[in-house]
C-alpha positions in Angstrom: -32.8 -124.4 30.0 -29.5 -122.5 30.4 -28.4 -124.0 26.7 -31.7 -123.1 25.5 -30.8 -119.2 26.7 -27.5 -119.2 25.2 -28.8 -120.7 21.9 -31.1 -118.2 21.7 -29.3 -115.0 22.4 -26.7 -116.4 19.9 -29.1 -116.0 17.2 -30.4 -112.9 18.3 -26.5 -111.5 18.7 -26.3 -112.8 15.6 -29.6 -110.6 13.5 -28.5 -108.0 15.1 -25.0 -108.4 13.7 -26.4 -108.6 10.6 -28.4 -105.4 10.7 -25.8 -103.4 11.6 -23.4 -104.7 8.5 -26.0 -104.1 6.1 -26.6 -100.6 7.6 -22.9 -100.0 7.4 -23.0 -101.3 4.1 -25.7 -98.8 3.0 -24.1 -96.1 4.6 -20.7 -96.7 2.3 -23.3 -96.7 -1.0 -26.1 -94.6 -0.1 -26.5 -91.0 1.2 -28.4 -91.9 4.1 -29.7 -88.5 4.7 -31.0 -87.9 1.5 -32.3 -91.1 0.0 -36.4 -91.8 1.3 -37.3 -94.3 4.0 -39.6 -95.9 0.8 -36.3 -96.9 -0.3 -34.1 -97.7 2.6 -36.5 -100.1 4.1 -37.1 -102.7 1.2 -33.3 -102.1 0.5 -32.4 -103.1 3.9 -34.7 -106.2 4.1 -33.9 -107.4 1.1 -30.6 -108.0 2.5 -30.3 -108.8 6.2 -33.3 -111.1 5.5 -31.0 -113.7 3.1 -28.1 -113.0 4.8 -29.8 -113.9 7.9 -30.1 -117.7 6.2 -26.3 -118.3 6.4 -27.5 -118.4 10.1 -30.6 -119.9 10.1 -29.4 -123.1 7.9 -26.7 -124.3 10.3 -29.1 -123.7 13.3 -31.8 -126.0 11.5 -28.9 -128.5 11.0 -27.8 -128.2 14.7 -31.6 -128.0 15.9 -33.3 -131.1 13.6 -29.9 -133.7 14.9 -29.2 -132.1 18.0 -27.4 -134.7 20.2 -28.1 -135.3 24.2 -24.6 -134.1 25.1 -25.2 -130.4 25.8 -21.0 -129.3 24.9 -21.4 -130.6 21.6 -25.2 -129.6 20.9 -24.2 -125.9 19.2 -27.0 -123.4 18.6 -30.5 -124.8 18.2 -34.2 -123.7 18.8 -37.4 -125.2 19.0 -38.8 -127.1 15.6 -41.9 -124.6 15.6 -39.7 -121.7 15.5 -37.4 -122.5 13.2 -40.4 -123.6 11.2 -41.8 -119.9 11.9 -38.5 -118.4 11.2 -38.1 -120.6 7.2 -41.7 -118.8 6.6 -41.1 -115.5 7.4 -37.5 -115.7 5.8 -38.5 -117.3 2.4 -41.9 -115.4 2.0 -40.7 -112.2 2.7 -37.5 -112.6 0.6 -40.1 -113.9 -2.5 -41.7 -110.7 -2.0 -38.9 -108.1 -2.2 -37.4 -110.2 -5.1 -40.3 -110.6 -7.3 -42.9 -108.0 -6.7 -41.7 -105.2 -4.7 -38.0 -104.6 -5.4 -38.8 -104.5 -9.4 -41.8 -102.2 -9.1 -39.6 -99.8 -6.6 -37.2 -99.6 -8.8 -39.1 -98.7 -11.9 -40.8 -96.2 -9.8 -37.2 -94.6 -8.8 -36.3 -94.8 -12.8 -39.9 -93.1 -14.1 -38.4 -89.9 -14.3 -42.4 -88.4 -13.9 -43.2 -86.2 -11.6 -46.5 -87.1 -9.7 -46.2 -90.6 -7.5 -49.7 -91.6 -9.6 -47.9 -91.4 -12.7 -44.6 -92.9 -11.5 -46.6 -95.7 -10.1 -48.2 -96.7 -13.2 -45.3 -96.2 -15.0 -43.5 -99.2 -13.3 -46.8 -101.3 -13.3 -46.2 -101.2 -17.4 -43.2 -101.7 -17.2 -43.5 -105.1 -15.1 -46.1 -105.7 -16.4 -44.6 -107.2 -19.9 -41.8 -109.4 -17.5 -45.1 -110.7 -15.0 -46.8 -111.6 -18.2 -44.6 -113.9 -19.8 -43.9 -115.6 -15.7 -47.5 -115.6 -16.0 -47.3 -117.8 -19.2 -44.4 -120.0 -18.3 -46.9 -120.6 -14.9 -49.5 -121.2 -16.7 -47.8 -124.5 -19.1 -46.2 -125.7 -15.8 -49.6 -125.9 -13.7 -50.8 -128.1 -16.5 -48.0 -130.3 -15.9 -48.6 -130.4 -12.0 -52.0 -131.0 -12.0 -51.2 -134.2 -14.6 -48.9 -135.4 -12.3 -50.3 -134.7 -9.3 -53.9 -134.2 -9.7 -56.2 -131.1 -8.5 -54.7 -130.1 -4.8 -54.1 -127.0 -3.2 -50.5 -127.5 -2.6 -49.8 -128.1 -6.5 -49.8 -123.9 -7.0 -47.6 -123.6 -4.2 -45.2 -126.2 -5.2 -44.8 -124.9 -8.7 -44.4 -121.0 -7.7 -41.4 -121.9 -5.1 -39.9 -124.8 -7.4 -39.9 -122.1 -10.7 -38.2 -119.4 -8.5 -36.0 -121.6 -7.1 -34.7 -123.3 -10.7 -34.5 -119.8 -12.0 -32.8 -118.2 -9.2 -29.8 -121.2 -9.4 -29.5 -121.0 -12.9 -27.5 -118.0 -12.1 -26.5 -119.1 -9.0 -24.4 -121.9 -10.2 -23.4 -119.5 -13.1 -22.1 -116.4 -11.1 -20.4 -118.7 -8.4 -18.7 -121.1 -10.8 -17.3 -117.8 -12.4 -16.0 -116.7 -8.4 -15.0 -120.1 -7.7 -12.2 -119.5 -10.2 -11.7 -115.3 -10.6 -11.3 -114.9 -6.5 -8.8 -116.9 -5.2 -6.8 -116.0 -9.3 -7.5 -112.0 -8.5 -5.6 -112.7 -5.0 -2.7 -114.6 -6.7 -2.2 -111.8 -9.3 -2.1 -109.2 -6.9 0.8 -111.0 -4.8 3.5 -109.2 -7.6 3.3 -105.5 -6.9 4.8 -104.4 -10.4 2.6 -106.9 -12.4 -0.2 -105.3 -10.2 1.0 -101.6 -10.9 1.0 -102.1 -14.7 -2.2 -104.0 -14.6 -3.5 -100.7 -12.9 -2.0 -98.3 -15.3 -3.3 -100.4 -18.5 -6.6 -99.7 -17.0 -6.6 -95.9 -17.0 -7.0 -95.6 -20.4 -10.3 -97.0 -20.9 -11.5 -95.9 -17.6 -10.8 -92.4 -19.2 -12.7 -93.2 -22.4 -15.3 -93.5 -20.4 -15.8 -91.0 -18.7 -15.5 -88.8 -21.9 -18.4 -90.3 -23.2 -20.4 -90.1 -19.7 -20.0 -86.3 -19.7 -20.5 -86.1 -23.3 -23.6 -88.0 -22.9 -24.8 -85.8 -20.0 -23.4 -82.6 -21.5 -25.5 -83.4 -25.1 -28.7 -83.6 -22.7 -28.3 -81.0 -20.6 -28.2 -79.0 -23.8 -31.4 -80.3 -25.0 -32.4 -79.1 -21.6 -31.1 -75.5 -21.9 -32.9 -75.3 -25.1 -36.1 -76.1 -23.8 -35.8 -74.2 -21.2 -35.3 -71.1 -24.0 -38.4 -72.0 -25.7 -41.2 -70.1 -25.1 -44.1 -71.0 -27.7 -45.8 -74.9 -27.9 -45.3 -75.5 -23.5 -48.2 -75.0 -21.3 -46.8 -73.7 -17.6 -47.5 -76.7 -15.9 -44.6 -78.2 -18.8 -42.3 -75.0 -17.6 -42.4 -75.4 -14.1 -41.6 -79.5 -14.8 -38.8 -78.4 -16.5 -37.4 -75.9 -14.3 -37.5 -79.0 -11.6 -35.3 -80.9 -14.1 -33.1 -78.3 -14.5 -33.2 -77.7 -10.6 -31.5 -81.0 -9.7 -29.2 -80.9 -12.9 -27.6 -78.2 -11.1 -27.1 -76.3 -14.5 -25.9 -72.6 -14.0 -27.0 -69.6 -15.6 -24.7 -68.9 -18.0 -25.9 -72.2 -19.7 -29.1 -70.1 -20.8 -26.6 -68.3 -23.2 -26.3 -69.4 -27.3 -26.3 -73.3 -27.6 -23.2 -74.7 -28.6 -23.8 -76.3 -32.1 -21.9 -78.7 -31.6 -24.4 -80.0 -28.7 -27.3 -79.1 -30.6 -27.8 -82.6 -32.4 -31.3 -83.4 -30.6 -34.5 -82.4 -32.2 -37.1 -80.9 -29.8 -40.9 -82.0 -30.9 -43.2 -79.2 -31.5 -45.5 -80.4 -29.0 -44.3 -81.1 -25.7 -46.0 -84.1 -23.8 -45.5 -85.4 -20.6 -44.0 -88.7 -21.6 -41.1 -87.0 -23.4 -40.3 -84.5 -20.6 -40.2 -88.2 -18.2 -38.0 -89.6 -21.0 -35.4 -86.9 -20.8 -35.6 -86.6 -17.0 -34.9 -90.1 -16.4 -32.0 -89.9 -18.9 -30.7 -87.1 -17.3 -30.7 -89.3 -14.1 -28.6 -91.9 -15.9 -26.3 -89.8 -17.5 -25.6 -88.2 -14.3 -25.1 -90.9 -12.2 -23.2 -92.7 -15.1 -20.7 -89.6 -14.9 -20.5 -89.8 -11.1 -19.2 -93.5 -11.5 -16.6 -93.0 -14.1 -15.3 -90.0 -12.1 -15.2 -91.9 -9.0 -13.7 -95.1 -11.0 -10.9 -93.0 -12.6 -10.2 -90.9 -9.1 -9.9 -94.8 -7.3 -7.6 -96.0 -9.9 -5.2 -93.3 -9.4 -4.9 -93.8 -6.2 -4.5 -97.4 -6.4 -1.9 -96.5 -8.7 0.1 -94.4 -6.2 -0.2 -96.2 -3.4 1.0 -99.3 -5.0 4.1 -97.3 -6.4 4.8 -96.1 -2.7 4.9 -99.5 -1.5 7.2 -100.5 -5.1 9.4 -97.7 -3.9 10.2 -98.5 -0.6 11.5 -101.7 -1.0 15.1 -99.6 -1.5 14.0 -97.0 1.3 12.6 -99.4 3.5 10.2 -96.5 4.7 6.3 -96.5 3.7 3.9 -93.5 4.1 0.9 -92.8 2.3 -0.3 -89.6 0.9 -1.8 -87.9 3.8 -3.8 -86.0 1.3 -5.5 -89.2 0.6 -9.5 -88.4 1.4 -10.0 -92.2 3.3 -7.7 -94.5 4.6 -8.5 -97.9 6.0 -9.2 -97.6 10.2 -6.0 -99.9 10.6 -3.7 -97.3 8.5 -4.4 -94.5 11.1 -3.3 -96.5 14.2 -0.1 -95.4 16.1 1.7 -98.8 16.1 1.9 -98.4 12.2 5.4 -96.9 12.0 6.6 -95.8 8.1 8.7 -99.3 8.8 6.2 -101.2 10.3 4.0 -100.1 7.4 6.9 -101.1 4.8 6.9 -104.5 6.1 3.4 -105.4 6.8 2.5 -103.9 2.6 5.4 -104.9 0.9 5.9 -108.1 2.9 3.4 -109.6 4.7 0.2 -109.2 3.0 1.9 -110.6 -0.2 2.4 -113.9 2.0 -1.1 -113.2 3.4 -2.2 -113.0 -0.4 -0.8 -116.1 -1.4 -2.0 -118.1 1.8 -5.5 -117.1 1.1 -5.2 -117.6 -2.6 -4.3 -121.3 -1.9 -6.9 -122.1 0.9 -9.7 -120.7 -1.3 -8.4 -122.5 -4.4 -8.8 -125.6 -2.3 -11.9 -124.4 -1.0 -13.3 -124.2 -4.8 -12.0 -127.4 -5.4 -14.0 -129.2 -2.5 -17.4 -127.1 -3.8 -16.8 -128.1 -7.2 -16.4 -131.8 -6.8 -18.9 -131.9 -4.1 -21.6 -130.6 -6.8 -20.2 -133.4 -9.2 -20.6 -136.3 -6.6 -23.3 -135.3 -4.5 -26.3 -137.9 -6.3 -23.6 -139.8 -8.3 -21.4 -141.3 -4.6 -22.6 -138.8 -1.8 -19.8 -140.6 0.5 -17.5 -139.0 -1.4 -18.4 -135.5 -0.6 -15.8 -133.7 0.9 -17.9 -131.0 2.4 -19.7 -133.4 4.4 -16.7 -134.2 6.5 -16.4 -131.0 7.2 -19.8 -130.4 8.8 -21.1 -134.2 10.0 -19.8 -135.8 12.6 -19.1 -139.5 12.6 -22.3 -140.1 14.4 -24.1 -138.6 11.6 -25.0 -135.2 14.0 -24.1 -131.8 13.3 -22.3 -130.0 16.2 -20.6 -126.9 16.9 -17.8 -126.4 14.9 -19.9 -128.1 12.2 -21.9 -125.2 12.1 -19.0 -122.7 12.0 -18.1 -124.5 9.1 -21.5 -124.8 7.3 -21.0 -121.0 7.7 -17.8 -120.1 6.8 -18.6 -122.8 3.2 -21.9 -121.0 2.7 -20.4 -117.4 3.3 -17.6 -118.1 0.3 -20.2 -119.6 -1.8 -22.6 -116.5 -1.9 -18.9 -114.0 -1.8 -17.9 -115.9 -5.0 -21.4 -115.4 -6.6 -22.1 -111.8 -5.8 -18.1 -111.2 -6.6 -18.8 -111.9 -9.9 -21.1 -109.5 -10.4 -18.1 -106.6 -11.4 -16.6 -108.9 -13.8 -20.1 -109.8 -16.0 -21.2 -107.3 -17.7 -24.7 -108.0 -18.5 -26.0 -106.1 -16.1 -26.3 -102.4 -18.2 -25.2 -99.2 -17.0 -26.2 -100.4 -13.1 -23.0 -100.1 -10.6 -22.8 -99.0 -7.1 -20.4 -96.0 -6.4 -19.1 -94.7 -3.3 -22.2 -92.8 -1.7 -24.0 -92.2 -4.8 -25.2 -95.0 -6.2 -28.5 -94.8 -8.3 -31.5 -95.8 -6.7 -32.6 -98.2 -9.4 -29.0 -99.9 -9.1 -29.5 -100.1 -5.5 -32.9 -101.9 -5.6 -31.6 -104.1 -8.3 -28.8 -105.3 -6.6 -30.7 -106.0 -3.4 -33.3 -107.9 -5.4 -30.4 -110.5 -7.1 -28.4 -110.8 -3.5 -32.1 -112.0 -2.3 -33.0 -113.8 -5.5 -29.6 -115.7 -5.3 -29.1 -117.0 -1.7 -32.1 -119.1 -1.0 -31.2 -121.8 -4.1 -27.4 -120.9 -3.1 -28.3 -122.4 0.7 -30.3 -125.1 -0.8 -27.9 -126.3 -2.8 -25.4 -126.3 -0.1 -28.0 -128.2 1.7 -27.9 -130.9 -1.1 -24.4 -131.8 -0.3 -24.7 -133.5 2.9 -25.6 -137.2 2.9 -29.5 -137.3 2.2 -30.5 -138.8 5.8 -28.8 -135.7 7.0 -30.5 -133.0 4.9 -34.1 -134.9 4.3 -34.4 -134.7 8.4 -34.2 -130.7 8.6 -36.8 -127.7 8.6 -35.8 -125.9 5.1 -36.3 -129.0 3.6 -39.8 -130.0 4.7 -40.7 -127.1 3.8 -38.8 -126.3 0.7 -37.0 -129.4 -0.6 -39.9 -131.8 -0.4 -42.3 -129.4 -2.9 -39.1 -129.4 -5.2 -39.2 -133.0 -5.6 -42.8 -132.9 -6.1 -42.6 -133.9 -9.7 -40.5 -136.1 -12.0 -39.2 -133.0 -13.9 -38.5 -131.1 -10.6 -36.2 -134.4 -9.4 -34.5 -134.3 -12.7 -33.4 -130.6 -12.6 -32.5 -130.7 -9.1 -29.8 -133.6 -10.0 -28.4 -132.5 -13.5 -28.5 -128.5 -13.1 -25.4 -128.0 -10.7 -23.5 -130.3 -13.2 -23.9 -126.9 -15.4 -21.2 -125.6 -12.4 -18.6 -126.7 -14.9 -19.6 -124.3 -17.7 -18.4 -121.1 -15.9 -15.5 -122.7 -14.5 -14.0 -124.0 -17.7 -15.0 -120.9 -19.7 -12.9 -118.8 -16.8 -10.1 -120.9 -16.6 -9.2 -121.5 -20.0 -10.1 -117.6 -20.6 -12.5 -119.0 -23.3 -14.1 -114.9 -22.7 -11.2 -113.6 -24.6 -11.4 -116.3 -27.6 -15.5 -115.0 -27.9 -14.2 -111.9 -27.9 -11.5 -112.2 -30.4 -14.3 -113.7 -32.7 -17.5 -112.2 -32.1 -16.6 -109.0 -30.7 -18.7 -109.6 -27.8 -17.4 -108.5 -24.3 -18.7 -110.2 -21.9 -16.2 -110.1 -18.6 -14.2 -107.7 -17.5 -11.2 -109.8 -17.6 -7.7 -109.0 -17.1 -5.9 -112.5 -18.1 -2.5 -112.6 -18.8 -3.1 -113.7 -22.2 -4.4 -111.1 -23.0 -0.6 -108.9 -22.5 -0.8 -108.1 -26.0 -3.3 -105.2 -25.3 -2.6 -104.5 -21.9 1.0 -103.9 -23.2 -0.2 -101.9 -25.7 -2.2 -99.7 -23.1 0.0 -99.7 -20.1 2.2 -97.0 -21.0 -0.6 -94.4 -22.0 -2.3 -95.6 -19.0 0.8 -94.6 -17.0 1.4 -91.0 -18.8 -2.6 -90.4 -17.9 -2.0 -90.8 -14.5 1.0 -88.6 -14.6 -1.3 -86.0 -16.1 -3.9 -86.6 -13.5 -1.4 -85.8 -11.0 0.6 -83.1 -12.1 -2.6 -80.9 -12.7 -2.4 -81.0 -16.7 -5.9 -82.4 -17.0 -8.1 -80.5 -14.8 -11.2 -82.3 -12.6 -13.9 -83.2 -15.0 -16.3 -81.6 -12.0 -15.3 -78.1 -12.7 -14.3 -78.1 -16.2 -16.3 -81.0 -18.5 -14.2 -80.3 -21.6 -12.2 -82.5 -22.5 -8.4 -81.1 -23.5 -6.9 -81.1 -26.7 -5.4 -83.9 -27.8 -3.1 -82.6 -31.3 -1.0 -79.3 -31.1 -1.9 -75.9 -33.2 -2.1 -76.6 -37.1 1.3 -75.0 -37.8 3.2 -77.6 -35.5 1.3 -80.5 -37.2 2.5 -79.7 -40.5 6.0 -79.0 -39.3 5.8 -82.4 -37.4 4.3 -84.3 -40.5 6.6 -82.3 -42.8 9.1 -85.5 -42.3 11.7 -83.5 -39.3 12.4 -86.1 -36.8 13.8 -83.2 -34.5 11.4 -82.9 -31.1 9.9 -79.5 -31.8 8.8 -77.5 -28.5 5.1 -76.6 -28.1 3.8 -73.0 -27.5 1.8 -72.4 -24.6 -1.1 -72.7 -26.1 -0.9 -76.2 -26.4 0.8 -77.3 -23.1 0.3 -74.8 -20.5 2.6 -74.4 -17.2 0.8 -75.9 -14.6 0.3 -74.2 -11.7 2.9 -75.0 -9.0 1.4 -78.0 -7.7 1.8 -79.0 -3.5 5.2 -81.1 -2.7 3.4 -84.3 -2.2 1.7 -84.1 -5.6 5.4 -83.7 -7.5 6.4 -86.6 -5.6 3.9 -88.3 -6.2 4.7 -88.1 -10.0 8.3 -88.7 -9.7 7.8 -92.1 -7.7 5.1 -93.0 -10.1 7.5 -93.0 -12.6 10.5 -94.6 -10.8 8.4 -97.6 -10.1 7.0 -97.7 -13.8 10.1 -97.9 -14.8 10.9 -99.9 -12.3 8.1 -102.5 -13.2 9.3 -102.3 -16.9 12.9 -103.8 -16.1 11.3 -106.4 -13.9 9.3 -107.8 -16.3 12.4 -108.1 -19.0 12.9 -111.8 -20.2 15.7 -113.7 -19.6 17.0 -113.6 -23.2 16.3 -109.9 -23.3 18.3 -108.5 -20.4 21.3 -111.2 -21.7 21.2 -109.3 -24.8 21.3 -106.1 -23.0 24.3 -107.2 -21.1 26.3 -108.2 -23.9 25.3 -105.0 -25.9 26.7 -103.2 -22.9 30.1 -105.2 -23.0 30.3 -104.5 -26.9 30.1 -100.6 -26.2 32.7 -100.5 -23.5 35.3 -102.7 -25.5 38.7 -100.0 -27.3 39.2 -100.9 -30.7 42.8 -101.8 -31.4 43.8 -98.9 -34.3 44.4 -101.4 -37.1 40.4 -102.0 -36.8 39.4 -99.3 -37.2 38.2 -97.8 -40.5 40.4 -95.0 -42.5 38.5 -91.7 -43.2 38.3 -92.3 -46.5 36.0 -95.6 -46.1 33.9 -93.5 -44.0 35.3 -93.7 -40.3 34.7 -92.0 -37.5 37.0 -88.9 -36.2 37.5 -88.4 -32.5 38.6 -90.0 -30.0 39.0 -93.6 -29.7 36.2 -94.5 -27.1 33.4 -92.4 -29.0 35.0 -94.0 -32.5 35.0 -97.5 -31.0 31.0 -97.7 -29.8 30.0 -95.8 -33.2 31.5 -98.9 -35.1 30.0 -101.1 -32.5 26.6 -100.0 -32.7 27.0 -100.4 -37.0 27.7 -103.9 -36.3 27.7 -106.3 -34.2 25.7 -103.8 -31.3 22.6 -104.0 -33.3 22.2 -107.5 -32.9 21.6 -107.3 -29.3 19.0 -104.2 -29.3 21.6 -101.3 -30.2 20.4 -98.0 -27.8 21.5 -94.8 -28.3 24.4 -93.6 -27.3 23.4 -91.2 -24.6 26.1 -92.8 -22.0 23.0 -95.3 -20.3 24.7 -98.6 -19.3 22.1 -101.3 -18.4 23.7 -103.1 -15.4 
């Protein structure tokens, strides 16, 4: 009885573990206060409910083989309720993911302005997706009922085995992907310059971006201003809509003045109907939320960027502090133990180490899943993840538990990982307290979608008298193997695990990129240095801009600045002079005096670019440096030296010696200019 207690406050501890992670977790992506219980609710269900099954499995494990001895039993309950508990879980999760997750987000996305309308709106819009299901249903309930004849349970069987094939289609896909990015990400990021200039060759694209976001939003909230200026062809039902748009645009009043041509490109229809005013409000809603990532991408990349050149920088100090201006810090950075050396040495040294002993555990962790999802029908004995949660005995105890946790936990992390490196997923993201409701009810739905077939399939890799004598399985597993075509999938579809993992580690991305023009992940390979070389150093004088003040905050100013200096400069610069001509005022204002920390800021960005640049010199590069520099520093005897007449070199001997030095024999080590630099 007292094991029966424990066990089940366990579980309870552990729901309520889960609810307050996921609220935590909505709190970082969501305004709370602002965002409607309508969406909260589903959002939150949709995932303590499947995270809730990394639990659940290993307690049907524990509870469906529980031994007699009670200090190995683990954490079990009764059959019935984990029976109850599979039911509740599954259905519920179906639900969100299939029917109300998709319609709620449509909803959010309608951009009309009566629920009525919005409501209909996203019952057209699923409606086209439920109809072809429908069809796809349709051919494989003729296929059931041949196999299986006329029963009630045929329906059910084919509706859980089609979500569930459909669901590990990209299950296997996303986590192959992670199996292979996640533990590489963590090795990359061990090298603090190779990560520094990996940051910087970022920036520029990042930037690009959010040009074109505020672009975007600024060409529509010019349609806007000019319908707001119309006056003839829109009823005052139409006026009032659009005075709501404009409302949570947030455009000022000096927006009502003269249209700026150059913005005017859209073409307002003489008649205004309700289905165009919903089509501009819910672009509106995109653009802006589009804008409010790129900012918020661009302002966390800076950042990254100087705190990874503070920690560059003090390896020669020895002292680490962070920006104090910096908006949030991690809890652990705002402890008083966390001296500027302490700091130094647990950055620059110990999570490096920390970085490379994760990379290495989870690299054999991928290993173990991978070949695990090859063996598993072919020679189950040889699954290596089976050791790891069966005993001897065949029972599943304690620490097999923890571990049928901790393997299920980095399956679904390397799955739902991958999701920032695909992008297939449109203009959804989720951003630092304003993420877009649609994205936020899409996300939920996939993390629901994806980790019932991911604990399924984890299921499938313990030996079958293990697996086939649990709850989940009864009650999923057996309806799965109803048919001959559900037995065949289940066996051959994780094989298709080795698709993703090859493409990712050969980098076979960048090859279909190279040819098709087709980006597909977000991938930032090594072989692909070419570019990244090429965008580093603009990426680096970007940031330098950012933080100097020359670029002001696209939140107050949505112009972008000028990129080429007044016409007369050009033509004096293209004119052939290869003399650096200063710029008036015009083109590259003073900034204004800018706070201490921000200079420094700049100046140890810098330092450690340059820093990184050396660092990454090749062997046969910095040898020809070296013996450039002995070249320069060698005096000429007088006899070698040229007369006037055949053109030599007047002055004193040192200056005359590295003029004729960098002629000659200099050049053919990478001649610099004489400026007095020795590279040491």
């Amino acid at each position: 009885m007292s094991m029966s207690l424990a066990s089940d406050l366990f579980a309870l501890t552990s729901l309520l573990a889960v609810a307050l992670v996921v609220l935590l977790l909505l709190r970082h992506f969501l305004p709370l206060r602002s965002t409607p219980a309508y969406i909260l609710l589903p959002i939150f269900l949709a995932l303590v409910v499947p995270v809730s099954i990394i639990f659940l499995l290993p307690i049907d494990l524990a509870s469906s083989l529980r031994t007699e001895d009670e200090a190995t039993r683990g954490v079990w309950l009764p059959e019935t309720a984990v029976l109850v508990a599979w039911r509740i879980t599954y259905w519920l999760t179906f639900a969100l993911t299939w029917i109300i997750l998709p319609l709620l987000g449509e909803y959010i996305d309608s951009g009309y302005r009566t629920p009525k309308d919005r409501f209909t709106y996203s019952l057209r819009s699923n409606g086209r997706y439920q109809l072809i299901v429908l069809a796809c249903g349709i051919g494989g309930l003729a296929y059931v009922f041949l196999q299986n004849g006329f029963q009630g349970t045929s329906v059910k069987a084919l509706v859980m085995a089609l979500a569930y094939f459909w669901g590990l289609i990209f299950a296997i896909y996303l986590m192959g992907h992670g199996l292979i990015a996640v533990p590489r990400r963590l090795y990359r990021n061990v090298n603090i310059s190779s990560r520094l200039r990996r940051i910087q060759s970022q920036a520029p694209s990042v930037q690009e971006r959010r040009m074109k976001a505020i672009s975007e939003l600024e060409e529509l909230e010019s349609q806007l201003t000019q319908l707001r200026q119309r006056k003839n062809g829109i009823s005052r039902d139409h006026q009032e809509w659009i005075e709501e748009i404009a409302d949570g645009s947030d455009l000022p009043e000096a927006r009502l003045l003269p249209v700026n041509p150059r913005l005017s490109r859209a073409i307002i229809p003489v008649v205004i109907t309700d289905r165009y005013l919903a089509e501009l409000a819910r672009k509106l809603n995109r653009a802006r939320h589009k804008r409010l990532r790129f900012i918020d991408a661009l302002d966390n990349l800076i950042q990254d960027a100087v705190d990874t050149e503070a920690i560059l920088e003090s390896s020669a100090t020895k002292q680490l502090s962070f920006d104090a201006s910096t908006p949030v810090s991690p809890p652990f950075e705002r402890l008083w133990i966390l001296t500027p050396y302490t700091r130094h040495l647990l950055h620059y040294h110990i999570f490096p180490k920390c970085r490379v002993f994760l990379a290495a555990v989870l690299s054999l962790a991928s290993v173990c899943i991978i070949w695990s999802e090859l063996v598993k029908y072919v020679a189950p004995q040889l699954s290596i993840i089976r050791f790891t949660v069966v005993s001897h005995h065949g029972k599943v105890h304690f620490a097999g538990q923890i571990m049928a946790t901790l393997w299920m936990c980095y399956m679904c992390t390397a799955a739902l990982a991958s999701f920032g490196d695909v992008k297939v997923w449109g203009n959804r993201a989720l951003v630092k307290r304003n993420t877009y409701g649609e994205s936020a009810t899409w996300y939920a739905g996939q993390v629901a979608k994806l980790t019932v077939p991911l604990a399924y399939n984890f299921l499938t890799f313990l030996p079958p008298d293990v697996h086939r004598e649990t709850t989940f399985y009864k009650f999923l597993g057996q309806l799965i193997n109803l048919t001959p075509l559900g037995k065949g999938f289940e066996v051959f579809l994780p094989i298709f695990i080795l698709v993703p993992v090859c493409v990712t580690l050969f980098n076979l991305y960048g090859r279909v990129k190279g040819i098709f023009r087709i980006d597909i992940v977000e991938d930032d390979d090594e072989r692909n240095s070419s570019s990244r070389t090429a965008n580093w150093k603009e990426g680096r004088d970007l940031i330098e801009r950012e933080l100097n003040g020359n670029v002001q905050s696209c939140s107050s100013r949505r112009t972008p600045p000028p990129l080429l200096p007044p016409q007369p400069y050009r033509d004096s610069i293209s004119s052939g002079s290869t003399r650096h001509i200063p710029q008036p005022s015009i083109y590259n204002p003073s900034p204004a005096p800018q706070p201490p920390h921000e200079q420094r800021q700049a100046s140890r960005l810098a330092a450690a670019t340059a820093a990184a640049e050396e660092e990454d010199e090749s062997f046969f590069q910095g040898f020809a440096h070296r013996v450039r520099n002995t070249l320069d520093t060698i005096d000429r005897p007088d006899w070698s030296k040229r007369p006037k007449w055949m053109g030599g070199v007047e002055g004193n001997e040192e200056g005359s010696g590295r003029a004729e030095v960098g002629r000659g024999l200099g050049r053919w080590f990478g001649g610099r200019p004489a400026d007095g630099r020795v590279r040491l």
